[in-house]
Every structure is written in C-alpha cells, then in structure tokens.
N, C-alpha and C positions, 0 to 999 in steps of 0.2 A: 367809743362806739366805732363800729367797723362798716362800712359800706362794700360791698362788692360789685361792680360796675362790669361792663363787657371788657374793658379793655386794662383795667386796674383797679387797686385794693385802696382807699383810701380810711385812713387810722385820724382818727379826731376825739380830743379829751376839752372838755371845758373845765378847765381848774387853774384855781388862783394860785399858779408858780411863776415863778421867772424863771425856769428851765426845762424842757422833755424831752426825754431821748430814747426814740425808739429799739427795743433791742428783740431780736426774732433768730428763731433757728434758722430760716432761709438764707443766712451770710454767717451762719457760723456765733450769731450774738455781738455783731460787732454794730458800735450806738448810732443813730442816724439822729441827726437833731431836730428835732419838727419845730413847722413856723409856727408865730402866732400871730393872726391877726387882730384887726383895730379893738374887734369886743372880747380879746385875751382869748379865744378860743385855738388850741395848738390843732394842727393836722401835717399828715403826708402821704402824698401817695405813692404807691407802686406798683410796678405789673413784677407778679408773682407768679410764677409756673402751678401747673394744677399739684396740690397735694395738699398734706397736712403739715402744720407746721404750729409750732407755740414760740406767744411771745410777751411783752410786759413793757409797762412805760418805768423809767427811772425819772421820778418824779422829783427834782432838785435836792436830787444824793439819793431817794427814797423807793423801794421797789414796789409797783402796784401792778395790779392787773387788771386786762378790762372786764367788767363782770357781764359783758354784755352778750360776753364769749362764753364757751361752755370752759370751766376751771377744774387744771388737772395740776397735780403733786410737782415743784420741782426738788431737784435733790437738796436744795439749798434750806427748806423748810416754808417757804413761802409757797404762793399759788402765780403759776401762767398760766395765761388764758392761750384757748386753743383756736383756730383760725383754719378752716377746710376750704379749700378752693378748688371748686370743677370745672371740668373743661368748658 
C-alpha cells in the first residue's frame, strides 16, 4: 500500500518475509531496504519530486508489485506498479 502525505510517500507491505527491498524508477531501481516492525509489517518513506514513476518490492529474491497501484508492463514480463505524485 502507498500513502501520500504532504511532505512524503510512504510504501508499506504486510507479508510474511524476512526480507523487502524497495526498487523504483526515481533512483534509477537501485534497492532501498524497508524496516519491519514488531507486527512484521515492512515500510519506507520518501519525499519524491512531483511525477510518475514505477516501482515493485523484491520480495526475499521474489518480484511483486503493489496491486494497490494501478499496474503497467515491465520489460522484464512481470508487472510494476505505477506511483503518480503532485505537486
């Protein structure tokens, strides 16, 4: 699930992994690790510049998307989720 707040973008998955790693076009897809806390729920936040941008959890090796997002084609044959943010 995605929240968009005034001041940043916070990304939150409750699933039973021991690992998330957030991967987005706004750095080029390079992994940021999301926490997890006490009730196993991973998140992270970020302040993002206005645009569009897609992106996907790597879910302990595994690529997901969030469906919470509206989901568009990546080259790779899987699905990213898409992520719009305005001014």
């Amino acid at each position: 699930m995605v929240r968009i707040t005034p001041k940043s973008v916070i990304f939150e998955l409750d699933i039973g992994a021991d690992e998330v790693i957030l991967k987005g076009s706004w750095n080029n897809w390079k992994g940021e690790r999301m926490k997890k806390n006490k009730k196993g729920l991973f998140s992270k936040r970020k302040k993002l510049n206005p645009g569009t941008y897609e992106f996907g959890y790597m879910v302990d090796g595994k690529w997901i998307a969030d469906d919470s997002c509206e989901l568009v084609d990546s080259p790779f044959g899987s699905k990213n989720s898409l992520l719009k943010v305005e001014k």
